[in-house]
C-alpha positions in Angstrom: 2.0 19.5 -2.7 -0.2 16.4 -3.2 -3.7 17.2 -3.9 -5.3 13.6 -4.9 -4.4 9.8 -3.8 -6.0 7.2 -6.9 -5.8 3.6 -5.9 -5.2 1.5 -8.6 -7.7 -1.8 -8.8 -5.1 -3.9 -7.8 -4.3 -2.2 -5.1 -8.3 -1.6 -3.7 -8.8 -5.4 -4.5 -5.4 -6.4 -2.7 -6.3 -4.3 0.3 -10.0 -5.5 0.4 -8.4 -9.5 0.0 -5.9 -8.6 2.9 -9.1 -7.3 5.0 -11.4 -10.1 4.5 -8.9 -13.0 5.2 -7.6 -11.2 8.8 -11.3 -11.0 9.2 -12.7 -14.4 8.4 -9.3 -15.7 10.2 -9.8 -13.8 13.5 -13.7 -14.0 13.6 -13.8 -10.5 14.2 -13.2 -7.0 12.3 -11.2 -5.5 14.9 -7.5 -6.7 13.6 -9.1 -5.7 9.7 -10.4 -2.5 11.1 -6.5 -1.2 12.6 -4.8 -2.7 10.1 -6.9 -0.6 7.7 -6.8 2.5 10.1 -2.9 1.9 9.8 -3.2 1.7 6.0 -5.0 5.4 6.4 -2.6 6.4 8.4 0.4 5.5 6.3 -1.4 7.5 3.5 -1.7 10.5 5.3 2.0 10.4 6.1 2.8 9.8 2.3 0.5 12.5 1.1 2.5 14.9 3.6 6.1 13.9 2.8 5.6 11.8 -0.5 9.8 11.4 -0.4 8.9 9.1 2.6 8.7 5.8 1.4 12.3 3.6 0.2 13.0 4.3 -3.2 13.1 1.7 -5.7 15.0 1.0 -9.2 12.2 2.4 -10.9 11.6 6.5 -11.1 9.4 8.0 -8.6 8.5 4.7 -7.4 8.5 4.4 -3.9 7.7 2.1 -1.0 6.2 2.3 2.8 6.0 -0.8 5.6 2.6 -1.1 7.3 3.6 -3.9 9.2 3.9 -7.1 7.0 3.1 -5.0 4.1 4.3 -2.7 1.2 2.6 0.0 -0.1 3.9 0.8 -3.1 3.1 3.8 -4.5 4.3 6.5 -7.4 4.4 9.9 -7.3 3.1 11.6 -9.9 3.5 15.5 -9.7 0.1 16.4 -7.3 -1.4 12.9 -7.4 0.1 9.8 -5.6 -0.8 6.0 -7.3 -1.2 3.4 -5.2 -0.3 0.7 -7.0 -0.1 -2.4 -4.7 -0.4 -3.4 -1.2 2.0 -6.0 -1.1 2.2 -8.9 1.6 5.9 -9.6 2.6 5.3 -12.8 3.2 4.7 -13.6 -0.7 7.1 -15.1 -2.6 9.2 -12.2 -3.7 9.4 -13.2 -7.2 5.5 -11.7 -7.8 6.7 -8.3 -6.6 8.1 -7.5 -10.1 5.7 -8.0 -12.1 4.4 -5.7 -10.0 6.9 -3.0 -10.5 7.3 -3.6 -14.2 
């Protein structure tokens, strides 16, 4: 059972970048405030049924889709990592440096 969720400082400064820019873009915090709700949400689901997310080449890697974004996290016994909130519409070289 997953007791603890640790973002990693990529992933808290990713998230925050993603929030600001749908917020200076749309004049408004309503899109940054549901798309951050869905991030919640999509934590919640991964700290009840870790095996959720699309497993990747690396070990206990794994990935979820909030809309156009990844959240790639690792499992780690009782604590989940969340390493990266990727956005899909990146260049999909970056992502592996990412999961290196």
């Amino acid at each position: 059972m997953v007791k603890q969720v640790v973002w990693s400082r990529r992933a808290h400064r990713e998230r925050k970048k993603i929030l600001e820019f749908w917020q200076l873009h749309n004049k408004s915090t309503t899109y940054s405030k549901k798309l951050n709700s869905l991030f919640k949400i999509a934590i919640k689901l991964i700290v009840d049924h870790p095996q959720i997310g699309k497993p990747t080449d690396i070990p206990n890697v794994r990935i979820k889709i909030v809309r156009h974004y990844l959240l790639i996290y690792e499992i780690n016994g009782s604590r989940i990592d969340i390493l990266s909130v990727w956005d899909t519409r990146q260049d999909p070289k970056k992502i592996l440096k990412i999961l290196r």
